[in-house]
C-alpha positions as CSV (number, residue, x, y, z in Angstrom):
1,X,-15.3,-57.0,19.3
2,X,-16.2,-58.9,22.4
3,X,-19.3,-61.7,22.6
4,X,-21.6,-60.8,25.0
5,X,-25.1,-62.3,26.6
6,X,-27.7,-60.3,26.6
7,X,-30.9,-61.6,28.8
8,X,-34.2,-59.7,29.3
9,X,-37.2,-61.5,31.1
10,X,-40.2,-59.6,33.2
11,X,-40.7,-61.2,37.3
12,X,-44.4,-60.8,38.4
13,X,-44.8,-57.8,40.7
14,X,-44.8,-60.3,44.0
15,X,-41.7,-61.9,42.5
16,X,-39.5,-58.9,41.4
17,X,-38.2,-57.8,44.8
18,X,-36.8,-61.3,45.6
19,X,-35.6,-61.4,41.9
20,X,-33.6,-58.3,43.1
21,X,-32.3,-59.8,46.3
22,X,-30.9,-62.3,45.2
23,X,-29.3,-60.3,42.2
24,X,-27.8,-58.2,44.3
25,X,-26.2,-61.6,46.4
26,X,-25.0,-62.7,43.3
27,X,-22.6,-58.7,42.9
28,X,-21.6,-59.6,46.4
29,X,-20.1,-62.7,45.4
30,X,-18.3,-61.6,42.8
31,X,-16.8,-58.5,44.6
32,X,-15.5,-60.8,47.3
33,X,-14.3,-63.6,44.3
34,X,-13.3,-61.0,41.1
35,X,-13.4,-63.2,38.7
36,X,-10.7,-62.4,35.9
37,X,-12.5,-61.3,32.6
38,X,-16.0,-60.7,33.5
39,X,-18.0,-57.7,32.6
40,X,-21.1,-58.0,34.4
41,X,-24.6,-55.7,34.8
42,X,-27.6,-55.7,35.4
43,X,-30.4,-53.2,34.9
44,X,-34.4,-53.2,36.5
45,X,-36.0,-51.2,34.1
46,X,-38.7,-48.5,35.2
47,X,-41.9,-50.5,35.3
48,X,-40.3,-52.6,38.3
49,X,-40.3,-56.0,36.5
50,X,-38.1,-56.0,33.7
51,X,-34.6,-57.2,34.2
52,X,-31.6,-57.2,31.8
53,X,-28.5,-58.5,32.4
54,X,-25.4,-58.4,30.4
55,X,-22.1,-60.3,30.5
56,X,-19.2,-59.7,28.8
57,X,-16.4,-62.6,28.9
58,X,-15.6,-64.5,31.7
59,X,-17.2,-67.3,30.1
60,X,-18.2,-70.0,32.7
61,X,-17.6,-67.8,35.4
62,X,-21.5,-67.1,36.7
63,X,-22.4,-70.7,36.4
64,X,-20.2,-71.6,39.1
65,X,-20.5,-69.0,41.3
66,X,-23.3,-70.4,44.3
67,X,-25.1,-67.4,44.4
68,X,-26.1,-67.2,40.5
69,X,-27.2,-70.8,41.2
70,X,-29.5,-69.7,43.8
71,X,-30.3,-66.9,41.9
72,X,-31.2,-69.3,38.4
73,X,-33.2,-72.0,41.0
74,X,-36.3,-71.2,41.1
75,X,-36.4,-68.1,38.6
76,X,-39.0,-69.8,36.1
77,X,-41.0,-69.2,39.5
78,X,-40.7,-65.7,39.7
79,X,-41.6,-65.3,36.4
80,X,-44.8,-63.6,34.6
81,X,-45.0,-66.3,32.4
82,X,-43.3,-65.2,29.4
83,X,-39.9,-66.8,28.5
84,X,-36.3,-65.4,29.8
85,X,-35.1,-64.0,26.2
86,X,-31.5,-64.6,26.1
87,X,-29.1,-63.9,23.2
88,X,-25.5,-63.6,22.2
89,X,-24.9,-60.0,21.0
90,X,-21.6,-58.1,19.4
91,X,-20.0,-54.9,21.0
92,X,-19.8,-52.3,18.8
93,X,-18.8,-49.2,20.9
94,X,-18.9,-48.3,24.5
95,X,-18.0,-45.0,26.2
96,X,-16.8,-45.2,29.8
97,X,-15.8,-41.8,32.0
């Protein structure tokens, strides 16, 4: 099965919209660049300040891209002072209509 990276991390409430903005420049990159090999998404979970992102191959790719720079710059500010949890992770099924 495929490695992926799994990050969770909670923005204060002041921080999350900018967290999202910035997010969402981040898609628009990638829709104009496609990247070969990347499995990207990213999820703002009901209480408004939890993210989760997931990647799937591609390894590299978001690094280099400007706008996940931006997006990574001044994230430890927008944070509610836990730690960004990040971890590798295994597939071990996935459905897709």
């Amino acid at each position: 099965m495929r490695e992926a990276f799994v990050a969770r991390y909670r923005t204060t409430a002041e921080g999350a919209e900018e967290n999202q903005r910035l997010v969402e420049a981040v898609y628009a990159e990638l829709a104009q660049s496609r990247p070969e090999g990347l499995q990207y998404a990213t999820f703002r979970l009901d209480d408004g300040v939890t993210f989760v992102h997931v990647a799937v191959g591609g390894e590299g790719v978001l690094p280099e891209l400007p706008a996940f720079q931006e997006f990574q710059r001044e994230l430890g500010a927008r944070l509610d002072g836990r730690p960004l949890e990040g971890s590798n992770a295994r597939l071990v099924g996935r459905y897709q209509s």
